[in-house]
Predicted model as a PDB file, atoms N, CA, C, CB and O in Angstrom, pLDDT in the B-factor column:
MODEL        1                                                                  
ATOM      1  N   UNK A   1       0.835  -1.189   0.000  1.00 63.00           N  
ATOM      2  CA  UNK A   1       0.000   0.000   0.000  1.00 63.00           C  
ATOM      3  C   UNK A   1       0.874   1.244   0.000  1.00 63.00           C  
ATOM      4  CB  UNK A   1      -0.947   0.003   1.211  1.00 63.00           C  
ATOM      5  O   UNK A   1       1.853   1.376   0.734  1.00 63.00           O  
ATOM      6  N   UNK A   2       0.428   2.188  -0.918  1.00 71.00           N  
ATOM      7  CA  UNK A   2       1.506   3.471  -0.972  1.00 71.00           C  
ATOM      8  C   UNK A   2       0.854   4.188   0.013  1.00 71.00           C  
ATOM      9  CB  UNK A   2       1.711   4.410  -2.473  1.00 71.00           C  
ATOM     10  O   UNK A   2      -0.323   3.966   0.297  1.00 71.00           O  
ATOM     11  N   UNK A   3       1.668   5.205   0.668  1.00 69.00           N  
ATOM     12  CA  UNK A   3       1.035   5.942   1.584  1.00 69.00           C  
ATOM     13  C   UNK A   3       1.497   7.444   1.153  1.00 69.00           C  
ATOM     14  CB  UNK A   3       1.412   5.462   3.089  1.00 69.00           C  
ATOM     15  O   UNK A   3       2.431   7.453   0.351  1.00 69.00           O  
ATOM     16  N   UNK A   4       1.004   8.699   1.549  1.00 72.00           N  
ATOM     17  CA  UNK A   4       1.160   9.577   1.438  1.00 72.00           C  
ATOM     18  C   UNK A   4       2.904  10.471   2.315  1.00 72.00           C  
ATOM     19  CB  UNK A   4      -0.200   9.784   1.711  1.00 72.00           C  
ATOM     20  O   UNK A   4       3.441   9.934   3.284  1.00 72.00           O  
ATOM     21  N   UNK A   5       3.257  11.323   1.914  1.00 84.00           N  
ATOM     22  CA  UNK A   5       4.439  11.699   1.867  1.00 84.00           C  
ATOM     23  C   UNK A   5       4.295  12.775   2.889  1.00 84.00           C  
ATOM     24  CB  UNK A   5       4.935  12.031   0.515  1.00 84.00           C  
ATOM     25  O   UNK A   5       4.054  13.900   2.452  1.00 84.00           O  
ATOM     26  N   UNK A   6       4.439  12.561   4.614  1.00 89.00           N  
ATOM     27  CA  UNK A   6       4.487  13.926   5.173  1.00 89.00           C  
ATOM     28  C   UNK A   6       5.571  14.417   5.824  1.00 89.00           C  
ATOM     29  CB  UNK A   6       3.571  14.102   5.987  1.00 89.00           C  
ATOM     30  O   UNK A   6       6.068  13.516   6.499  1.00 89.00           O  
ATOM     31  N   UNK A   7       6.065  15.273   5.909  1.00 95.00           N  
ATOM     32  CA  UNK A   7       7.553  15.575   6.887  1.00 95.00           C  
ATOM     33  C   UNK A   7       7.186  15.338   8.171  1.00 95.00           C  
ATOM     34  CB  UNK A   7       8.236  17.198   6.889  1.00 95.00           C  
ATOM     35  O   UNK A   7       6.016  15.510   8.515  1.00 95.00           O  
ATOM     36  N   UNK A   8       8.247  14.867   9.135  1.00 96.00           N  
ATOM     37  CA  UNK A   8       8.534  14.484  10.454  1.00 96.00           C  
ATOM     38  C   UNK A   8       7.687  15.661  11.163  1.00 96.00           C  
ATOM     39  CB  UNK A   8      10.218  14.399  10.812  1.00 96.00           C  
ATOM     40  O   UNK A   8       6.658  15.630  11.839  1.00 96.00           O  
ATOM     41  N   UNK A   9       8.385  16.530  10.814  1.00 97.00           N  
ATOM     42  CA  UNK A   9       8.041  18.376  11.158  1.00 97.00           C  
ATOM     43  C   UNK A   9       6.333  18.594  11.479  1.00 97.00           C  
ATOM     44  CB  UNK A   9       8.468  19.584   9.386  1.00 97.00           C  
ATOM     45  O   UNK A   9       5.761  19.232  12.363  1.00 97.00           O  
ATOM     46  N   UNK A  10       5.902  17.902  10.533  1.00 96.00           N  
ATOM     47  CA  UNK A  10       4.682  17.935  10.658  1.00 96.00           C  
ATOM     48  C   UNK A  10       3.654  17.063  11.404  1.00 96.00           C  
ATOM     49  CB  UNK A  10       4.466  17.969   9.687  1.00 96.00           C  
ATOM     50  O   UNK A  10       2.554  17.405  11.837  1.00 96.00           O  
ATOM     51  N   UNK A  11       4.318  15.740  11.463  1.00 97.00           N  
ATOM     52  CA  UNK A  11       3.605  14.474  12.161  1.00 97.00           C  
ATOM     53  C   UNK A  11       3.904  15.244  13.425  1.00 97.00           C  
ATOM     54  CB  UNK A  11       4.286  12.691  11.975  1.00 97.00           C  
ATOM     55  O   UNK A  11       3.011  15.899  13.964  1.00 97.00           O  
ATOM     56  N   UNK A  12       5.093  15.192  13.902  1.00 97.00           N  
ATOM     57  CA  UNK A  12       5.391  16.007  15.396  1.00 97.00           C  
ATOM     58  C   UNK A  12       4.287  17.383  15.699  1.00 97.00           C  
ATOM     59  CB  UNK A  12       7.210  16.740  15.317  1.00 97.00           C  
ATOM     60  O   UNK A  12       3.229  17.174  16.294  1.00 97.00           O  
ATOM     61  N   UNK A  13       4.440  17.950  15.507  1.00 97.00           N  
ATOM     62  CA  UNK A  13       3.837  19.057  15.397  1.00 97.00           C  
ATOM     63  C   UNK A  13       2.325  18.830  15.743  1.00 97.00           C  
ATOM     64  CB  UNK A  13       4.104  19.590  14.093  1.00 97.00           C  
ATOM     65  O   UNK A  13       1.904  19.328  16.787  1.00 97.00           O  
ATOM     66  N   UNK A  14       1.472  18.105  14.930  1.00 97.00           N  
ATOM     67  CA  UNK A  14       0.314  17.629  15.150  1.00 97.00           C  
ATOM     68  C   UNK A  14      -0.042  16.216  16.408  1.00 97.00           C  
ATOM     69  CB  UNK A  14       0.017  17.319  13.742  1.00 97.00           C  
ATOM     70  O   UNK A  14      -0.922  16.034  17.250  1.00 97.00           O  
ATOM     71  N   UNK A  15       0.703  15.741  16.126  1.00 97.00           N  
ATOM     72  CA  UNK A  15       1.155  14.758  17.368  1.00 97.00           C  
ATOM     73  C   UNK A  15       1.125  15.618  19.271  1.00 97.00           C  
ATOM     74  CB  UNK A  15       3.140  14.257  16.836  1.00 97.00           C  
ATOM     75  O   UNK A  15       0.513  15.259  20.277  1.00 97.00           O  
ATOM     76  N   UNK A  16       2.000  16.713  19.059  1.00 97.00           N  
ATOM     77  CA  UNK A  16       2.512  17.175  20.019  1.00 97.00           C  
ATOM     78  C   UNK A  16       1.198  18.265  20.284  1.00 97.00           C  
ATOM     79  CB  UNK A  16       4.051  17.663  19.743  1.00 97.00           C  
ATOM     80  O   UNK A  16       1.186  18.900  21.339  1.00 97.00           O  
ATOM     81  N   UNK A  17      -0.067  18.474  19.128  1.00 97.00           N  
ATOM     82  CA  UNK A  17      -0.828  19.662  19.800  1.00 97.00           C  
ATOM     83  C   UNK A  17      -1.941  18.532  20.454  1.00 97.00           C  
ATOM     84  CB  UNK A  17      -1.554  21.094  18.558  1.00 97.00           C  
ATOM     85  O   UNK A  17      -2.557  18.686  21.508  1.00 97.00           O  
ATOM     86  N   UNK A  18      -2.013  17.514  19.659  1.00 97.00           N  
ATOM     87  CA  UNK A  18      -2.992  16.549  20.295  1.00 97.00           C  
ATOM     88  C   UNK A  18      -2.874  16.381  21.730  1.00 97.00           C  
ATOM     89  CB  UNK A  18      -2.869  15.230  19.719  1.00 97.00           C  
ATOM     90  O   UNK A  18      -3.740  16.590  22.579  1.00 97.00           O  
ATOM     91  N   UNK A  19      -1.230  15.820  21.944  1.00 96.00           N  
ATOM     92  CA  UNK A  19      -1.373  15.562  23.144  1.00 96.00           C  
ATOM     93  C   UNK A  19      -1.688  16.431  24.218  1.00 96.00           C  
ATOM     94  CB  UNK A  19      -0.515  15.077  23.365  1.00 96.00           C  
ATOM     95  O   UNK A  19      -1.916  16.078  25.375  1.00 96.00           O  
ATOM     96  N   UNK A  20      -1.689  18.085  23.581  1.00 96.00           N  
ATOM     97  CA  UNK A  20      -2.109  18.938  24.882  1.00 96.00           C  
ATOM     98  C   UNK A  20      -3.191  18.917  24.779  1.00 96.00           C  
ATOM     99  CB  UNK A  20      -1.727  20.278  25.136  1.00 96.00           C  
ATOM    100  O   UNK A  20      -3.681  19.176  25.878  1.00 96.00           O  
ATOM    101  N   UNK A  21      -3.877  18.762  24.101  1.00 96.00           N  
ATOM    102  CA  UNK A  21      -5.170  19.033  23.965  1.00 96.00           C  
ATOM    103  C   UNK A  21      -6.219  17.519  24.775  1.00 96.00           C  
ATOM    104  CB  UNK A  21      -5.344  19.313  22.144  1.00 96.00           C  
ATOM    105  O   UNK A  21      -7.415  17.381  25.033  1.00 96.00           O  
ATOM    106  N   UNK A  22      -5.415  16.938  24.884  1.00 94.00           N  
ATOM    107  CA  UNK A  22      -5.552  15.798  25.731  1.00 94.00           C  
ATOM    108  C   UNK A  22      -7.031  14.702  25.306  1.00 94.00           C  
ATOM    109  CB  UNK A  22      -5.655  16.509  27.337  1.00 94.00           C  
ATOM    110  O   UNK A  22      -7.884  14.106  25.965  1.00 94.00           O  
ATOM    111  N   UNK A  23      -6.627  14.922  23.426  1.00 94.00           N  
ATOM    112  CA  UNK A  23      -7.564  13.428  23.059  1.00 94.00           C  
ATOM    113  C   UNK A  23      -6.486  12.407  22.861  1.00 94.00           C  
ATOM    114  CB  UNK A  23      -8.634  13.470  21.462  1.00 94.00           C  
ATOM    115  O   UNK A  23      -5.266  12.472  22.713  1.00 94.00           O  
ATOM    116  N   UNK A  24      -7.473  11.329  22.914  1.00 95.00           N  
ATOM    117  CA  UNK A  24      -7.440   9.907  22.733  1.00 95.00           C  
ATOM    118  C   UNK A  24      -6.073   9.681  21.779  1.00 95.00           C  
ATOM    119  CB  UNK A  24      -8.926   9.347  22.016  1.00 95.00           C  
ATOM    120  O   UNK A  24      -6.112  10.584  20.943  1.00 95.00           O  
ATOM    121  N   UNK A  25      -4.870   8.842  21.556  1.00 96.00           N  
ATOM    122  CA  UNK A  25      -4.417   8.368  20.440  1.00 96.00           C  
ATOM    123  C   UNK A  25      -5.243   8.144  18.900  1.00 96.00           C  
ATOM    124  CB  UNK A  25      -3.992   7.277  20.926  1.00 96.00           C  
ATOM    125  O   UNK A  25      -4.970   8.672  17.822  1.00 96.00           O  
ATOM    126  N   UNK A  26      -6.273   7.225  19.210  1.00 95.00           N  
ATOM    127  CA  UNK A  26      -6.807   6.331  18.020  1.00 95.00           C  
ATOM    128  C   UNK A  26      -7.998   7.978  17.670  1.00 95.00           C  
ATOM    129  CB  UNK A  26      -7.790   4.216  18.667  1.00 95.00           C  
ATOM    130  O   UNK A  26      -8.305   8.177  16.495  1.00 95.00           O  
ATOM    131  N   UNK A  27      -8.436   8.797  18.573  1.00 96.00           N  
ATOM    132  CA  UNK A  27      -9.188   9.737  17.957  1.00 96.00           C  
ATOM    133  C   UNK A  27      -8.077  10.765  17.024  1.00 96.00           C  
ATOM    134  CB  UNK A  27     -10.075  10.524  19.171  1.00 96.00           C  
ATOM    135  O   UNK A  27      -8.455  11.206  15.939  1.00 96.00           O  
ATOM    136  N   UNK A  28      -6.765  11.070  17.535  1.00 96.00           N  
ATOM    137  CA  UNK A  28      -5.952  11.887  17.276  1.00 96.00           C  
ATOM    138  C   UNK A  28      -4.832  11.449  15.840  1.00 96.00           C  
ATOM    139  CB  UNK A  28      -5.346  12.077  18.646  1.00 96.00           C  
ATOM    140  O   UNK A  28      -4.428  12.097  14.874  1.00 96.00           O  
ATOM    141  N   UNK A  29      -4.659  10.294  16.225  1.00 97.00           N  
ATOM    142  CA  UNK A  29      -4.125  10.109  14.811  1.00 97.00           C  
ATOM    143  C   UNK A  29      -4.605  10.828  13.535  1.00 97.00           C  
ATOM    144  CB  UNK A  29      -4.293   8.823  14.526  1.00 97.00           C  
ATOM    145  O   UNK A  29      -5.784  11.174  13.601  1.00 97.00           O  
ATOM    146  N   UNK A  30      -3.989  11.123  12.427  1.00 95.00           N  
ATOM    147  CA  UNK A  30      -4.910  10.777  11.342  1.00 95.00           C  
ATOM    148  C   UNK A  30      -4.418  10.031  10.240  1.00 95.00           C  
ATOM    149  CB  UNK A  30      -5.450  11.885  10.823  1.00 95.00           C  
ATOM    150  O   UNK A  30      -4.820  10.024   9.077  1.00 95.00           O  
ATOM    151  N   UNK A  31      -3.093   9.138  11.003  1.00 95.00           N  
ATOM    152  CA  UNK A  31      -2.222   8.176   9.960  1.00 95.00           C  
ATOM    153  C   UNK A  31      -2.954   6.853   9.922  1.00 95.00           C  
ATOM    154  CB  UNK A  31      -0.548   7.881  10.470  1.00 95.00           C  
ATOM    155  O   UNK A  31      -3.596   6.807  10.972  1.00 95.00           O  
ATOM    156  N   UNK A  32      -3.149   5.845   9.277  1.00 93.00           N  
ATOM    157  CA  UNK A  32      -3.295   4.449   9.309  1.00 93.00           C  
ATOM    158  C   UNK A  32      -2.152   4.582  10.663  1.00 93.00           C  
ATOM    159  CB  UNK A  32      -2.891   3.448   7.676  1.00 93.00           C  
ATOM    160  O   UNK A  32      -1.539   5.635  10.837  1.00 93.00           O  
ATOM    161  N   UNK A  33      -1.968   3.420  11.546  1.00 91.00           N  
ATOM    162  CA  UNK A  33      -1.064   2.510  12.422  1.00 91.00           C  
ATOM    163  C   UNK A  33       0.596   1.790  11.598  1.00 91.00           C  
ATOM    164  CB  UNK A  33      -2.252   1.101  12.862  1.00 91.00           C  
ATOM    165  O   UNK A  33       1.775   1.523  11.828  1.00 91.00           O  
ATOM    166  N   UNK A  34      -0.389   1.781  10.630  1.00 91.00           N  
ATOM    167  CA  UNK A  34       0.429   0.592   9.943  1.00 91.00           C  
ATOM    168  C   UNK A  34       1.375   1.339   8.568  1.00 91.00           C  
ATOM    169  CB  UNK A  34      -0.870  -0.764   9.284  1.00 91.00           C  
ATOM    170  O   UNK A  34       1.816   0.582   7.703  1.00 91.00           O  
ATOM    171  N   UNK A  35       1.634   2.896   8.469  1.00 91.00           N  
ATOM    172  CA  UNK A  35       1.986   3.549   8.082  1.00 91.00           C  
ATOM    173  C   UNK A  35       3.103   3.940   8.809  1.00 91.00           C  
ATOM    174  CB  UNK A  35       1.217   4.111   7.815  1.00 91.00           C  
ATOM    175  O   UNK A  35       3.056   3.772  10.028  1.00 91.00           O  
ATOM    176  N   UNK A  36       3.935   4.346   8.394  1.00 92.00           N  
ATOM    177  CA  UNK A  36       5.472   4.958   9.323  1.00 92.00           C  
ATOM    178  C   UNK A  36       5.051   6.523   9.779  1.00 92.00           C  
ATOM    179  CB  UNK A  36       7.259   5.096   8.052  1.00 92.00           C  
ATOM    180  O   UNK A  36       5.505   7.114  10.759  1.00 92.00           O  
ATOM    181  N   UNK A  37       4.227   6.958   8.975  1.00 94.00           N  
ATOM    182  CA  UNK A  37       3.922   8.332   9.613  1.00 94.00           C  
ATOM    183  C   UNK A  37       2.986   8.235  10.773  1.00 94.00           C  
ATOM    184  CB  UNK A  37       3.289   9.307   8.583  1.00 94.00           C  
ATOM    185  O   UNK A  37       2.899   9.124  11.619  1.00 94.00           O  
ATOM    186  N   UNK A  38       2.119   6.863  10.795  1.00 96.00           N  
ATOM    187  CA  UNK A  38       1.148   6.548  11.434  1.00 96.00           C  
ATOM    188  C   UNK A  38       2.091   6.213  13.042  1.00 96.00           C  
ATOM    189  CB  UNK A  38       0.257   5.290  10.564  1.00 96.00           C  
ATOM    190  O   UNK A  38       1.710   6.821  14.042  1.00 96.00           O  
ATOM    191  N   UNK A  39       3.222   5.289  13.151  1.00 96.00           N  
ATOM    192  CA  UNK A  39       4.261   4.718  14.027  1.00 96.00           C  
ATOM    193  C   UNK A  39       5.095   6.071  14.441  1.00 96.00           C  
ATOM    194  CB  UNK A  39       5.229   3.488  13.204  1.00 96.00           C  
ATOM    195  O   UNK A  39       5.615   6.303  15.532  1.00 96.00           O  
ATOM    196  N   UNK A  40       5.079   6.842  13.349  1.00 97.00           N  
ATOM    197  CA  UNK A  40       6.034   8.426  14.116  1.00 97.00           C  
ATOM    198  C   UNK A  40       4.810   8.804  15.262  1.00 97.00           C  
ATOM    199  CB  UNK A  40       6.349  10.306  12.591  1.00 97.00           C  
ATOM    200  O   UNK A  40       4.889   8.510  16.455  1.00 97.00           O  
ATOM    201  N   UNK A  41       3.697   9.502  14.639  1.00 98.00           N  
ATOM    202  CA  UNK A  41       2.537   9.963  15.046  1.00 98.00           C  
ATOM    203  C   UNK A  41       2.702   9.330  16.683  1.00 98.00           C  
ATOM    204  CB  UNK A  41       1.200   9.422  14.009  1.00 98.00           C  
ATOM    205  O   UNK A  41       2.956  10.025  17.667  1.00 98.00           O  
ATOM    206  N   UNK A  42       2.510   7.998  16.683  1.00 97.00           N  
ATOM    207  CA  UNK A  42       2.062   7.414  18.123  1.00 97.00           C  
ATOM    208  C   UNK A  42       3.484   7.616  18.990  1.00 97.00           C  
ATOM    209  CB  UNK A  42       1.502   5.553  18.041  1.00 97.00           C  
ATOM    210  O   UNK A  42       3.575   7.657  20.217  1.00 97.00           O  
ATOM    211  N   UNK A  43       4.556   7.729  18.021  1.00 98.00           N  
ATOM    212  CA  UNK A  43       5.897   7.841  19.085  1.00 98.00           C  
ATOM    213  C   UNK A  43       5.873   9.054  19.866  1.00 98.00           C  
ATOM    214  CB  UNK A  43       7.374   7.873  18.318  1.00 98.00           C  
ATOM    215  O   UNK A  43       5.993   9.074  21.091  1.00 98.00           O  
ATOM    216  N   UNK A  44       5.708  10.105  19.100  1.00 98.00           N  
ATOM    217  CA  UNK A  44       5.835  11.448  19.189  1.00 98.00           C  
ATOM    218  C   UNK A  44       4.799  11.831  20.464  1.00 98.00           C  
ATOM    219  CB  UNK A  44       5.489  12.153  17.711  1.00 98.00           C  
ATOM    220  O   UNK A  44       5.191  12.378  21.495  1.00 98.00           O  
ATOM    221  N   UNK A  45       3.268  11.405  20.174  1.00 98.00           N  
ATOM    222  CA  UNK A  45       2.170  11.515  20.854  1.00 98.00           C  
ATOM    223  C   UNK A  45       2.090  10.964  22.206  1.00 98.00           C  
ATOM    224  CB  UNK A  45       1.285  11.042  20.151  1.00 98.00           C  
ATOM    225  O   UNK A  45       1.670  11.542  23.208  1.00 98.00           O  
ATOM    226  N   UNK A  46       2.607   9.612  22.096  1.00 97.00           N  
ATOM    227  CA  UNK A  46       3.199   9.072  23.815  1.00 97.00           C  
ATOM    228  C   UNK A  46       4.045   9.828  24.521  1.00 97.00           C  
ATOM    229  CB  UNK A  46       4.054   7.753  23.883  1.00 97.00           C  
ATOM    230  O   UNK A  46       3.820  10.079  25.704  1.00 97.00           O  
ATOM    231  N   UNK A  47       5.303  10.356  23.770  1.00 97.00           N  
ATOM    232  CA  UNK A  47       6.426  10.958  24.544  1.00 97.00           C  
ATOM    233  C   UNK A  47       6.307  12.089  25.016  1.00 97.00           C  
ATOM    234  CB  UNK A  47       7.472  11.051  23.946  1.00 97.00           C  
ATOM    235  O   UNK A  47       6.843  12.500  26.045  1.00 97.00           O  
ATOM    236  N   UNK A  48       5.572  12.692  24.275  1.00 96.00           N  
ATOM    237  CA  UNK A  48       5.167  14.165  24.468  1.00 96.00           C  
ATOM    238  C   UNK A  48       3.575  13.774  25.834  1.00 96.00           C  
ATOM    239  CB  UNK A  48       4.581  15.068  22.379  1.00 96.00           C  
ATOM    240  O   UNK A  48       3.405  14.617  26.715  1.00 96.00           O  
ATOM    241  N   UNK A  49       3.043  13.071  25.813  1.00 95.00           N  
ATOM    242  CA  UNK A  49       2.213  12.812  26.686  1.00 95.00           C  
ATOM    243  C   UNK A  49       2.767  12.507  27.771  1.00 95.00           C  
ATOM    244  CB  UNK A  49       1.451  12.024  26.363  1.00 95.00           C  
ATOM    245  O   UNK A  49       2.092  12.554  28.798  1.00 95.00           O  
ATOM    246  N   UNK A  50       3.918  12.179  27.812  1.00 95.00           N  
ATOM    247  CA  UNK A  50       4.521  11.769  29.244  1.00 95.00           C  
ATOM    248  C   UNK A  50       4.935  12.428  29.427  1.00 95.00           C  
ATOM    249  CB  UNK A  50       5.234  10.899  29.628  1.00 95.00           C  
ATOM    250  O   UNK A  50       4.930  12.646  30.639  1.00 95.00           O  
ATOM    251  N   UNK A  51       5.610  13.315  28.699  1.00 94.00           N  
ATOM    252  CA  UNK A  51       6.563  14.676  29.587  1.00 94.00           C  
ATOM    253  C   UNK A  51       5.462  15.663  30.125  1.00 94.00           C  
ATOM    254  CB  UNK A  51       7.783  15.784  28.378  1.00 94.00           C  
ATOM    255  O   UNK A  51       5.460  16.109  31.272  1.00 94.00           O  
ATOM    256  N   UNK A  52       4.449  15.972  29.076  1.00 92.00           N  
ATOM    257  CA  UNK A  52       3.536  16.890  30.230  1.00 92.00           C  
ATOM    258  C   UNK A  52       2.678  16.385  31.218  1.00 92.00           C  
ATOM    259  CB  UNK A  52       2.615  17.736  29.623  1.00 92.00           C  
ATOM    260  O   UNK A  52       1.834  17.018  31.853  1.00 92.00           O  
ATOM    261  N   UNK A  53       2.994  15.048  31.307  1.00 90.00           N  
ATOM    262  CA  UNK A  53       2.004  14.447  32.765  1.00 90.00           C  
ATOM    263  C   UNK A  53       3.368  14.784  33.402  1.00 90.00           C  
ATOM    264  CB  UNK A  53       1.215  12.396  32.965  1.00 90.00           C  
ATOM    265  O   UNK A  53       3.233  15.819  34.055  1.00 90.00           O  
ATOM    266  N   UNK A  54       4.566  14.336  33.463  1.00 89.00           N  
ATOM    267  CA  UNK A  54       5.475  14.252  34.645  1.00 89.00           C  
ATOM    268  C   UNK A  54       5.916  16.067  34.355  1.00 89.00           C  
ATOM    269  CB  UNK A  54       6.988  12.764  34.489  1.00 89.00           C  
ATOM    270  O   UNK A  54       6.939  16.124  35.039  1.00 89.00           O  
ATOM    271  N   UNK A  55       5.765  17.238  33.870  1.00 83.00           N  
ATOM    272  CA  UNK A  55       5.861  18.517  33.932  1.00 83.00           C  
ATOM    273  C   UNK A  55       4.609  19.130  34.966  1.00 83.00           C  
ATOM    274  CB  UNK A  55       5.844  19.014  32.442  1.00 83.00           C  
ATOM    275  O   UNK A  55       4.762  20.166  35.613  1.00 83.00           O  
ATOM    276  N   UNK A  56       3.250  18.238  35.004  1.00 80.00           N  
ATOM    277  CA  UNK A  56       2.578  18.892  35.643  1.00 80.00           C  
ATOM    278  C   UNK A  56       2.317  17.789  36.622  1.00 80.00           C  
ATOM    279  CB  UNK A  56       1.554  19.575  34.946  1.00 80.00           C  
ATOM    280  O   UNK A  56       1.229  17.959  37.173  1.00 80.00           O  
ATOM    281  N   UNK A  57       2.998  16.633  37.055  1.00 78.00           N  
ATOM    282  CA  UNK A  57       3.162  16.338  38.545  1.00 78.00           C  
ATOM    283  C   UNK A  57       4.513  17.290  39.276  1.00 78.00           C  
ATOM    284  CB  UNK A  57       3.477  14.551  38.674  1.00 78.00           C  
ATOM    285  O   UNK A  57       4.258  17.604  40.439  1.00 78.00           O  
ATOM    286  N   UNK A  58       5.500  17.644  38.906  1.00 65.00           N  
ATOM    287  CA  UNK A  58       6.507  18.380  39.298  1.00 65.00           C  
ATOM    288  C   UNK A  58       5.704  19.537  39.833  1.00 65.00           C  
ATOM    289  CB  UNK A  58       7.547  18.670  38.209  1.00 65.00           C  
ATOM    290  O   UNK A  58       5.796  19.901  41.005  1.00 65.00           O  
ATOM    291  N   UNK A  59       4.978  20.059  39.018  1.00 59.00           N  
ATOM    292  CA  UNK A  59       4.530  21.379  39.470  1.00 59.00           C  
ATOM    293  C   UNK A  59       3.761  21.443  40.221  1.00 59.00           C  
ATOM    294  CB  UNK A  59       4.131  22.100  38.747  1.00 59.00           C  
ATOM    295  O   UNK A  59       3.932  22.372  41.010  1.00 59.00           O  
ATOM    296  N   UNK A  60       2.522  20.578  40.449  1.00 56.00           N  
ATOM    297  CA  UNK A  60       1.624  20.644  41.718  1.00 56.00           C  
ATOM    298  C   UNK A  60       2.602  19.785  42.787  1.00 56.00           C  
ATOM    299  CB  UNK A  60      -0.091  19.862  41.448  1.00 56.00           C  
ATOM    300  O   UNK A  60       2.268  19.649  43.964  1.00 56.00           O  
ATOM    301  N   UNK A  61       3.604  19.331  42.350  1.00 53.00           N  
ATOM    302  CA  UNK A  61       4.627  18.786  44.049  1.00 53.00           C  
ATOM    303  C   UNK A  61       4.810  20.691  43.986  1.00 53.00           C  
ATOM    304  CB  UNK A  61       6.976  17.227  43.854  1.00 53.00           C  
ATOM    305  O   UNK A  61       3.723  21.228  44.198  1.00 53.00           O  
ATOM    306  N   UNK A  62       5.748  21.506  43.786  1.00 52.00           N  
ATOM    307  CA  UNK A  62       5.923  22.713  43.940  1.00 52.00           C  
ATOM    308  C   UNK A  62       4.876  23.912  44.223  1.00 52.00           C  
ATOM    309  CB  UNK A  62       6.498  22.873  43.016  1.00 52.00           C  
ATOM    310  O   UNK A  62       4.987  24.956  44.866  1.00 52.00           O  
ATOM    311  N   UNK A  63       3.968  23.424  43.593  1.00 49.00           N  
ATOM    312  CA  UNK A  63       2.496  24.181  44.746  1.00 49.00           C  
ATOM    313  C   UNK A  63       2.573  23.821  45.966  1.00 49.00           C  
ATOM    314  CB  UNK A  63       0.839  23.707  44.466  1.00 49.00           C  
ATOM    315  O   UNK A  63       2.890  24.699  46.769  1.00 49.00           O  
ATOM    316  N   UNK A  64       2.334  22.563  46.430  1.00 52.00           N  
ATOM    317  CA  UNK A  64       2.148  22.333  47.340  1.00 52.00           C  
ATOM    318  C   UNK A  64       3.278  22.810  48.727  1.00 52.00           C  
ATOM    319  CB  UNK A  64       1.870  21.196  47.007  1.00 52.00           C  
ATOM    320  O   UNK A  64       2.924  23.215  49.833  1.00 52.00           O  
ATOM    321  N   UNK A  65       4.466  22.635  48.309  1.00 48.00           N  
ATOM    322  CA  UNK A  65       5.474  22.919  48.690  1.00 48.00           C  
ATOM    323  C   UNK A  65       5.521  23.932  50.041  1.00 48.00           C  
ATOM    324  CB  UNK A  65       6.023  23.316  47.589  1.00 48.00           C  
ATOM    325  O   UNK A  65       6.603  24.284  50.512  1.00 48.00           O  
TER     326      UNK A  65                                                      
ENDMDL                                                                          
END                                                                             
């Protein structure tokens, strides 16, 4: 199956607003899975989901403080 041609720049980018915006993976995608832009998409979207959960446990430890 051919797939469409997108820059990194861009999977990230969209990847990284999803995750603030705090939908779902499978709603947020808009790659097939089984696409490499689809496998960037979910890399990008996890990692970036974990840094702002552990950015905003740091910070309510420092509220509390």
């Amino acid at each position: 199956m051919d797939f469409p041609i997108v820059s990194l720049a861009c999977i990230e980018r969209e990847a990284k607003e999803a995750a603030e915006k705090g939908h779902s993976l499978s709603f947020a995608c808009p790659y097939p899975f089984d696409d490499p832009a689809g496998g960037a998409f979910k890399r990008v979207f996890n990692e970036h989901r974990v840094a702002l959960r552990s950015r905003n446990n740091h910070t309510s430890h420092e509220v509390r403080a």
